[in-house]
SETI-430238 format. One line per 10 residues: number of its first residue (from 1); their letters; for each residue x, y, z of C-alpha. Coordinates in Angstrom, 2 decimals. Layout:
REM SETI-430238
NUM> a> X Y Z; ...
END
This chain:
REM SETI-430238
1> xxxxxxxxxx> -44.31 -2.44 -33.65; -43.27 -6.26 -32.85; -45.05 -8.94 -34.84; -47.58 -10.61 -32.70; -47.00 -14.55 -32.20; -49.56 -15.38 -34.84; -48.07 -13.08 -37.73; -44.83 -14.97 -37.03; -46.76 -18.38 -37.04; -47.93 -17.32 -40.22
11> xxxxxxxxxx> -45.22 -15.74 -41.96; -43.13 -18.82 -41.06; -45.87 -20.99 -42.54; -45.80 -18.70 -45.79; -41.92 -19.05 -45.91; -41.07 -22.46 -45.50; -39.79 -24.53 -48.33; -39.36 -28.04 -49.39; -35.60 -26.62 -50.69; -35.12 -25.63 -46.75
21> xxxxxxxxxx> -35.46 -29.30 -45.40; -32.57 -31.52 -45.19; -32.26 -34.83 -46.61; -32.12 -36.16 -43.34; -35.62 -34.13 -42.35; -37.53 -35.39 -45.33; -36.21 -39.04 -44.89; -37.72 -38.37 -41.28; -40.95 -37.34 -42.81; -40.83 -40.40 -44.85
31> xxxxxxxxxx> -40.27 -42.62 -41.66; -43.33 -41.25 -39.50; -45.56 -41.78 -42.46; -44.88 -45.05 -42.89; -45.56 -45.22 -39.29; -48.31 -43.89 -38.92; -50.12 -45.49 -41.68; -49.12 -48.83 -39.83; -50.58 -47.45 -36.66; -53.64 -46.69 -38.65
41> xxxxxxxxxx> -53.96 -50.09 -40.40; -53.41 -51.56 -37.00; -55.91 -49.77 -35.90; -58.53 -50.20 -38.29; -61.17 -52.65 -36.08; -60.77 -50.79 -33.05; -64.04 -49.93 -31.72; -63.54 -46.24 -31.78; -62.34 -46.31 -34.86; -65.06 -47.84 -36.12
51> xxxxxxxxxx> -67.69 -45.45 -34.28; -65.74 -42.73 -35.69; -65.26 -44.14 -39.69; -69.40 -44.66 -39.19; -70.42 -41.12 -38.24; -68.12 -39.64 -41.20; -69.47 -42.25 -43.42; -73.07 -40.94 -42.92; -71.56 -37.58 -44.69; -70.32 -37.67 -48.29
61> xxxxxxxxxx> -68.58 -34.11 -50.14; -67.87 -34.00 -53.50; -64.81 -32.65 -53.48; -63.83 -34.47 -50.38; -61.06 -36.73 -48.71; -60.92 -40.21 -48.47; -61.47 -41.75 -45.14; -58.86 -44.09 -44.76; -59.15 -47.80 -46.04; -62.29 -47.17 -47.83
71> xxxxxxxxxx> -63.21 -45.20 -51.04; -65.78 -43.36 -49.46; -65.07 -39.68 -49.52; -66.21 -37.38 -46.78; -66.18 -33.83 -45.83; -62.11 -32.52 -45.06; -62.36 -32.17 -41.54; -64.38 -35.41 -40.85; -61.96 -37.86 -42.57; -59.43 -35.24 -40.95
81> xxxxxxxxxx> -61.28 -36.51 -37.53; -62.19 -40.42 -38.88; -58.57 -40.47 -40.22; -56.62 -39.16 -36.60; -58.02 -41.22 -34.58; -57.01 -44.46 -36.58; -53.50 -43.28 -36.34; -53.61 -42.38 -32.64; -55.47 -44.95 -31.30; -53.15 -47.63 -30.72
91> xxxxxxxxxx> -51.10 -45.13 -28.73; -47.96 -46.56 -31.17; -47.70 -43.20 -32.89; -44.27 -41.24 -32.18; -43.33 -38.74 -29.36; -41.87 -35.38 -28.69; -40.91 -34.58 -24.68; -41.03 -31.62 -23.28; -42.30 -29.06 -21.16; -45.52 -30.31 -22.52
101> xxxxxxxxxx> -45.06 -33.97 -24.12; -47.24 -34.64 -27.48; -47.54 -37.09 -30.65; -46.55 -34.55 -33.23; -47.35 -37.59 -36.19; -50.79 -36.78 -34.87; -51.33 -34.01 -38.00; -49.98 -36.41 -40.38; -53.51 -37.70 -41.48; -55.25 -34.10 -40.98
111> xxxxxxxxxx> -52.69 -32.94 -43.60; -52.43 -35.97 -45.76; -56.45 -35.51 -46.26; -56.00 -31.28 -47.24; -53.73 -33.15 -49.94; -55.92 -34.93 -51.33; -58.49 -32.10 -51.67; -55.86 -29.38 -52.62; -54.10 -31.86 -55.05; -51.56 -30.96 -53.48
121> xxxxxxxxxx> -48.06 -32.89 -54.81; -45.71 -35.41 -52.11; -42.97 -32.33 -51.81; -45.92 -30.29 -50.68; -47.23 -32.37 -47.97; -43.92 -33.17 -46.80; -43.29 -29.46 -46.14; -46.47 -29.20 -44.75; -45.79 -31.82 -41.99; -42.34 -30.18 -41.27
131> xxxxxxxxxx> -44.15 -26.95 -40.75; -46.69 -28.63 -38.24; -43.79 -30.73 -36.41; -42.54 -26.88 -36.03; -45.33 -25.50 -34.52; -46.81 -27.92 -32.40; -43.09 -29.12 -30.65; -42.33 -25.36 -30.12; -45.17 -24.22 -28.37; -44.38 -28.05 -26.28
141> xxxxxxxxxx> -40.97 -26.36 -25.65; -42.19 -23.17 -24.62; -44.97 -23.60 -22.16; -46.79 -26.61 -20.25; -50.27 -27.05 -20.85; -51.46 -30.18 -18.40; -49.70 -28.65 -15.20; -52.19 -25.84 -15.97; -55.25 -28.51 -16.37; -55.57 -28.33 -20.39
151> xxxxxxxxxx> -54.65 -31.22 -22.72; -51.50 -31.52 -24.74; -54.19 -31.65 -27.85; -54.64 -27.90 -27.46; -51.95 -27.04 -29.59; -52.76 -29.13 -31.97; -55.42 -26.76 -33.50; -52.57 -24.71 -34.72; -50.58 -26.79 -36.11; -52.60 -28.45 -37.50
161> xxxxxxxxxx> -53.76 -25.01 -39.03; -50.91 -23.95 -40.06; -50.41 -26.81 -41.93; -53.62 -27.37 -43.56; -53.60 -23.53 -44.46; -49.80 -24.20 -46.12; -51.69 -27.23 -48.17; -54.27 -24.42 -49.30; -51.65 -22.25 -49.79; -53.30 -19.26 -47.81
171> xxxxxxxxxx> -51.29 -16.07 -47.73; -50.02 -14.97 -44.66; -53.17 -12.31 -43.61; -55.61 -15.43 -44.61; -53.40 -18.26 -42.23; -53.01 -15.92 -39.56; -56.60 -15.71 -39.36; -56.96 -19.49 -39.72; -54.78 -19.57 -36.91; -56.98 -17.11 -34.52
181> xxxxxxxxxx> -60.05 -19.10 -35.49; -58.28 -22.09 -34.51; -57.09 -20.74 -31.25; -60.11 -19.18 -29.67; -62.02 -22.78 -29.20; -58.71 -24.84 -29.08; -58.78 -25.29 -25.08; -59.19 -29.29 -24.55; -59.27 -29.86 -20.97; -56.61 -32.43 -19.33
191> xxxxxxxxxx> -59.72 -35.08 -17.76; -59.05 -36.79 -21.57; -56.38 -38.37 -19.67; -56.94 -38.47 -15.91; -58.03 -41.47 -13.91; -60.09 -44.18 -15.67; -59.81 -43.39 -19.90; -62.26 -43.62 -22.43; -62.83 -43.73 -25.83; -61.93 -40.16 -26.11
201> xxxxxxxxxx> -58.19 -40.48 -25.26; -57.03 -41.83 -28.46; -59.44 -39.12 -30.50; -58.85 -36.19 -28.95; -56.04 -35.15 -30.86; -58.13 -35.93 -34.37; -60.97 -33.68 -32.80; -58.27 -30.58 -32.57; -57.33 -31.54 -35.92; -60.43 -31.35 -37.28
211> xxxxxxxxxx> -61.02 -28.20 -35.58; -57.56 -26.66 -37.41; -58.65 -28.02 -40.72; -62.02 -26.13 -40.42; -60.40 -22.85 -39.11; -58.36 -23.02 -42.59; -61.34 -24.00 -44.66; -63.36 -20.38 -42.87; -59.99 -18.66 -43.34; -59.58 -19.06 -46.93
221> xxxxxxxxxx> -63.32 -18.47 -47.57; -62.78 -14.74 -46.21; -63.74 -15.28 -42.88; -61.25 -13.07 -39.84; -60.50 -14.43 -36.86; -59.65 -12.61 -33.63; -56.46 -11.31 -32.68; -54.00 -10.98 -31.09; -54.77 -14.67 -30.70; -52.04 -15.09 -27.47
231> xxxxxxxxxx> -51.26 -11.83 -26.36; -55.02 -10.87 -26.26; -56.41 -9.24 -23.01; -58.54 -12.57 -22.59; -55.77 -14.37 -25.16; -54.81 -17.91 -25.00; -51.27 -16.94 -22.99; -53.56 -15.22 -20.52; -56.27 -18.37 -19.78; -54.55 -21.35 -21.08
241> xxxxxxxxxx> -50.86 -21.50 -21.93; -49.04 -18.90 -19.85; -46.15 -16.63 -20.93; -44.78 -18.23 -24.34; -41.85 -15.92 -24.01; -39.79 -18.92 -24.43; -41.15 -19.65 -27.98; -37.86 -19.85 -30.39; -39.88 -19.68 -33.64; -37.41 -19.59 -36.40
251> xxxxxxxxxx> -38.14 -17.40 -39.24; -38.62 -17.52 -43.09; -35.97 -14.11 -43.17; -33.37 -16.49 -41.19; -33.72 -19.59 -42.02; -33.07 -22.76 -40.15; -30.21 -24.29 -38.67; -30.07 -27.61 -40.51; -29.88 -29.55 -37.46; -32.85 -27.86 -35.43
261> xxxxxxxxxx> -35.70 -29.00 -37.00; -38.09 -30.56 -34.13; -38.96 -34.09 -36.80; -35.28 -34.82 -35.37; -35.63 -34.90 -31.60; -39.07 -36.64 -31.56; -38.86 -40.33 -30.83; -41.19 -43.48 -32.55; -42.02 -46.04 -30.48; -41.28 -49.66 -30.10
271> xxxxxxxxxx> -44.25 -50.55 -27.91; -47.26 -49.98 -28.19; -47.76 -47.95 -24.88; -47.40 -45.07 -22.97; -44.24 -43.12 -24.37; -42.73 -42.63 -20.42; -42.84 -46.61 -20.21; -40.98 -47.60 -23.15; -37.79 -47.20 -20.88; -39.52 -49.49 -18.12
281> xxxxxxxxxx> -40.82 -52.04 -20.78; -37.19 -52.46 -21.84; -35.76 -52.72 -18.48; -38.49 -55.28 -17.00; -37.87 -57.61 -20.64; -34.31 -57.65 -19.67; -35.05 -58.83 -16.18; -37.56 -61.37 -17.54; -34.67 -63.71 -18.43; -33.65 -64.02 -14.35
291> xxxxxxxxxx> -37.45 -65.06 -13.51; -38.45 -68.49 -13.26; -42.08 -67.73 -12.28; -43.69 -64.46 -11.95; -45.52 -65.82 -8.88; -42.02 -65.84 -6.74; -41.78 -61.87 -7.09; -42.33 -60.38 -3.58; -42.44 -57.12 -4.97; -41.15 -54.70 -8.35
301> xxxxxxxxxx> -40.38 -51.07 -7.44; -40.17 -48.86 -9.98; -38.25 -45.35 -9.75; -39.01 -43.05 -12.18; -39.15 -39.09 -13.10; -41.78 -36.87 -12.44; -43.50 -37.16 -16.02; -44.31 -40.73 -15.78; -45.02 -40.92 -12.15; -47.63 -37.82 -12.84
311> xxxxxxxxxx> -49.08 -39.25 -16.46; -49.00 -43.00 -15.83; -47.84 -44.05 -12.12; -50.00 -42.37 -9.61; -53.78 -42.55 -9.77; -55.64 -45.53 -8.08; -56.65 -46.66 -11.03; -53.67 -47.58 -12.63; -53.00 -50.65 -10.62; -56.82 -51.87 -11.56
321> xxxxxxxxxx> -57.59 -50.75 -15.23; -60.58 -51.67 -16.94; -60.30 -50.09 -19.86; -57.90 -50.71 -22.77; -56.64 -46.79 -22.76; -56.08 -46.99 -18.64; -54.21 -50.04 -19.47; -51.63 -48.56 -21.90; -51.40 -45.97 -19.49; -50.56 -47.53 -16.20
331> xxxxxxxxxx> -46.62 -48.15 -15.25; -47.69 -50.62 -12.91; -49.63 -52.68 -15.26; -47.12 -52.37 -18.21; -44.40 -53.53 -16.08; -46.17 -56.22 -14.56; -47.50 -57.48 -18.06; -43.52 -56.77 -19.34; -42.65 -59.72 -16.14; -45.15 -62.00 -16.83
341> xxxxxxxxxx> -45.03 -62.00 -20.18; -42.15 -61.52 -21.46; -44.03 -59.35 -24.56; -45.57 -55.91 -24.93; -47.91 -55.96 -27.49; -51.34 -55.73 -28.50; -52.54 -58.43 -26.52; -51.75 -56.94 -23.47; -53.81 -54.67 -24.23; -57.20 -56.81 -24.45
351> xxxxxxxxxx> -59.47 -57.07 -21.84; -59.10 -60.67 -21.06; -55.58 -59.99 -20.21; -55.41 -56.73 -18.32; -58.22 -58.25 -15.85; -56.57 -61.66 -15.54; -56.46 -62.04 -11.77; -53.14 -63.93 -11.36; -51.59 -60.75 -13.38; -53.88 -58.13 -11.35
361> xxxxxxxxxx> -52.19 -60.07 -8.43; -48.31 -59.15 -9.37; -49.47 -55.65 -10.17; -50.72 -54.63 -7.15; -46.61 -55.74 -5.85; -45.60 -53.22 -7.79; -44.75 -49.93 -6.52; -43.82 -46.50 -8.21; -41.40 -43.93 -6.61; -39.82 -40.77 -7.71
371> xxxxxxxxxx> -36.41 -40.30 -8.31; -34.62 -36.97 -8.12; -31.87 -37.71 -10.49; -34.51 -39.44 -13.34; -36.44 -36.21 -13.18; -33.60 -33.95 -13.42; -32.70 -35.43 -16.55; -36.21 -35.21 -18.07; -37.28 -34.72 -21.17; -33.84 -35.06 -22.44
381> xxxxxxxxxx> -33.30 -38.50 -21.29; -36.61 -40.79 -20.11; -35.33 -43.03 -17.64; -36.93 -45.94 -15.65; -34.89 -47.77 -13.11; -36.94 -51.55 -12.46; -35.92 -54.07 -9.71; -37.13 -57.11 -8.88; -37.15 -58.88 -5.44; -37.93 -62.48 -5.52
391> xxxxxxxxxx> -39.47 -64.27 -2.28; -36.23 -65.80 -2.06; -32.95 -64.33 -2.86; -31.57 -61.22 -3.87; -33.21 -58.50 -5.86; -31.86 -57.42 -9.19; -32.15 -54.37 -11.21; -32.30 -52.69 -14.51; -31.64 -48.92 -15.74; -32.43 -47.82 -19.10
401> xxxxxxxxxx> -32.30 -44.25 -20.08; -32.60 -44.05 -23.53; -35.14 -46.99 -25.00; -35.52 -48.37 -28.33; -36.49 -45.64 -30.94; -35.61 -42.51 -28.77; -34.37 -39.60 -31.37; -30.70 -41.02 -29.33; -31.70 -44.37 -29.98; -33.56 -44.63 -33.35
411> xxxxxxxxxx> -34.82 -47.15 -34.89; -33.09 -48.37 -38.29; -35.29 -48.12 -41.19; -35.85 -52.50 -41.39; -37.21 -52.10 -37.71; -39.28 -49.51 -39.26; -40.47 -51.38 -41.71; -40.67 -54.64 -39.30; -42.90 -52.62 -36.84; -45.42 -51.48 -40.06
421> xxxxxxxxxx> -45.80 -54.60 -41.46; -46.38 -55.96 -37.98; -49.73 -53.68 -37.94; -50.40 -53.57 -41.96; -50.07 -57.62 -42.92; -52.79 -58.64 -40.96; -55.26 -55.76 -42.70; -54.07 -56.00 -46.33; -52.17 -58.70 -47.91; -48.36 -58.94 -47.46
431> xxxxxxxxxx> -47.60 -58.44 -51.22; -50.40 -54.86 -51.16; -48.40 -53.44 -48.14; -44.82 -54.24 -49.91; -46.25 -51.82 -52.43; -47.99 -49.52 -50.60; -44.18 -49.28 -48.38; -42.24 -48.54 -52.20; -44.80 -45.85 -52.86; -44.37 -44.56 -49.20
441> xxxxxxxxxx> -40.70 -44.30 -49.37; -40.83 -42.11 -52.37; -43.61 -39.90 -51.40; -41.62 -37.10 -52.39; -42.28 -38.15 -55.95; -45.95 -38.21 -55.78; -47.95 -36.79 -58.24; -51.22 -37.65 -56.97; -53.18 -39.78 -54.32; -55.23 -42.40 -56.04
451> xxxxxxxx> -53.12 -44.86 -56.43; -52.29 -44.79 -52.46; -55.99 -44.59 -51.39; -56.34 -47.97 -53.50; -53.48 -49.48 -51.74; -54.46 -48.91 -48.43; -57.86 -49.86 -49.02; -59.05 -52.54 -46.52
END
């Protein structure tokens, strides 16, 4: 008899090695750490940050993980939680597109706080978050989730499962099981990022990951989970995913091709918005320089592929956002700020600015329309085509395909750095987050975590 999905999750999980990853993965790792603790310093005062970083400070765990920038250790799958949505929040974190798109650096902090617990070493959690860029880009690959009206989060309970159970260092039986228990509550329902956003769009992700960190923590304890977790009768292929027949799982018996690990074809961002607007942010900062005043634009028409229009170009209240997580989610408003500004950054983000009249005024000119030939190329090219029409003269357009820091486009390792000490200088001092960097870039040779939670402490 076949293997069900989960015994292959978890004998892959089992298998993998640090000796399997190429230089060129583990530098990767090395990059989206880096990143993401800049997102999460960046992050740090951000209201829901905050609410979250309160209600896991009200629990303390003796043998528990540190919740980011403080000393205060709480229970693993709270600073799992507290810890995600720091990194997430800024929506600055990298990309993977797909059938279903995601932020695979999402289970960096889940996994970074199981190493802390498990004492586990750098080579360890590096392997760990490899194994979880695996999973969760995979299932992306095989099956959409939000076409079917559940949130891209969903599969983040098993990665994130898989890798905290690989951080435990479960046995196959025990992280299949995590990975059932994970599964059968993982369903996160798509309204997390329809219409008007909350709070809740930049922490749903840490709530899945707190989720797969507690289905490892019942798992090793003895606890079963049920199975077959996706081919079940009332299995998650049957009410949530769909057929994963297209899941190409590589296996511990055959190894992996050295240049198809996912870490490679995900994408970090340059701007801190939307992922399918990074191509339009880069287009509408070229055409900045032929603008004078935004106030002579008759109109900006945007053409774009289905993904965007769908995610961040259709609903009413994109052109109106009152909320910080509409805003980074609205083409029209991104765009618009792109013109008028000639920045995307933060501070187009804050409420004084995304409900500035004059700026509500140019985006409601702007107007977003599919185009057949951008959405035949999708995911493997993310395309925004932006054109300007003055009030007088000729309009004038710009086409970018590939923006800064697409897996075609990377960034170089000094914009890397540039972009994290953009976030990190203005939490810790300049000559803290040098250091904290050096240890970062050789978090293969890590021994142990203390030194890092002092660094990063705020």
């Amino acid at each position: 008899m076949s293997r069900t999905l989960a015994e292959q999750l978890a004998g892959f999980s089992v298998g993998l090695k640090f000796d399997d990853l190429p230089a060129a993965v583990v530098h990767e790792i090395k990059r989206r750490v880096i990143d993401s603790i800049g997102c999460a310093l960046g992050a740090w005062n951000a209201e829901p940050c905050v609410i979250a970083r309160r209600v896991a400070s009200t629990f303390s765990a003796e043998r528990g993980a540190t919740l980011l920038g403080t000393r205060h250790q709480a229970p693993l799958d709270w600073a799992a939680f507290a810890n995600g949505c720091l990194v997430r929040y800024l929506d600055y974190n990298d990309t993977y597109l797909s059938k279903e798109p995601a932020h695979p650096s999402d289970n960096i902090p889940a996994a970074m706080a199981v190493a802390e617990v498990e004492n586990a070493n750098g080579r360890e959690l590096i392997t760990a978050i490899a194994l979880a860029y695996e999973v969760q880009c995979r299932l992306c690959d095989a099956a959409s989730l939000r076409s079917r009206g559940w949130d891209h989060v969903t599969y983040g309970a098993f990665s994130t499962a898989a890798a905290a159970a690989r951080l435990m260092r479960l046995d196959a039986e025990r992280t299949r099981h995590a990975i059932g228990i994970a599964g059968v509550a993982s369903a996160a329902l798509r309204q997390s990022r329809v219409g008007e956003l909350s709070h809740w769009k930049g922490c749903a992700f840490a709530n899945a990951a707190r989720h797969g960190v507690f289905a490892a923590l019942l798992a090793r304890a003895g606890m079963t989970g049920p199975a077959p977790i996706f081919e079940g009768e009332k299995g998650f292929e049957k009410l949530v995913s769909g057929p994963l027949r297209e899941l190409k799982l590589p296996t511990a018996e055959f190894g992996l091709p050295k240049d198809d690990f996912m870490i490679l074809r995900t994408s970090i961002k340059f701007w801190p918005a939307e992922y399918h607007s990074q191509s339009a942010i880069e287009a509408a900062l070229k055409l900045r320089k032929q603008i004078n005043d935004c106030a002579e634009i008759e109109s900006v028409l945007i053409e774009s592929h289905d993904a965007a229009v769908d995610i961040i170009g259709s609903e009413p209240e994109k052109w109106r956002p009152t909320s910080r997580e509409t805003a980074d989610h609205s083409l029209p408003y991104i765009v618009a700020a792109a013109l008028a500004d000639g920045d995307v950054s933060a501070k187009q983000f804050d409420s004084e600015r995304f409900t500035d009249p004059k700026l509500l005024a140019l985006v409601q000119r702007v107007k977003v329309e599919r185009h057949p030939e951008l959405s035949s190329r999708y995911p493997e090219a993310v395309a925004n085509i932006v054109t300007v029409r003055p009030r007088n003269g000729r309009a004038f357009s710009e086409r970018v395909d590939y923006p800064r820091g697409h897996a075609r486009n990377p960034l170089t390792d000094a914009e890397v750095e540039a972009k994290y000490h953009s976030l990190a200088d203005s939490v810790v001092d300049r000559k803290r987050a040098d250091t904290l960097l050096r240890w970062l870039w050789r978090l293969d040779e890590a021994r142990e975590w203390h030194s890092l939670i002092w660094l990063l402490e705020v």
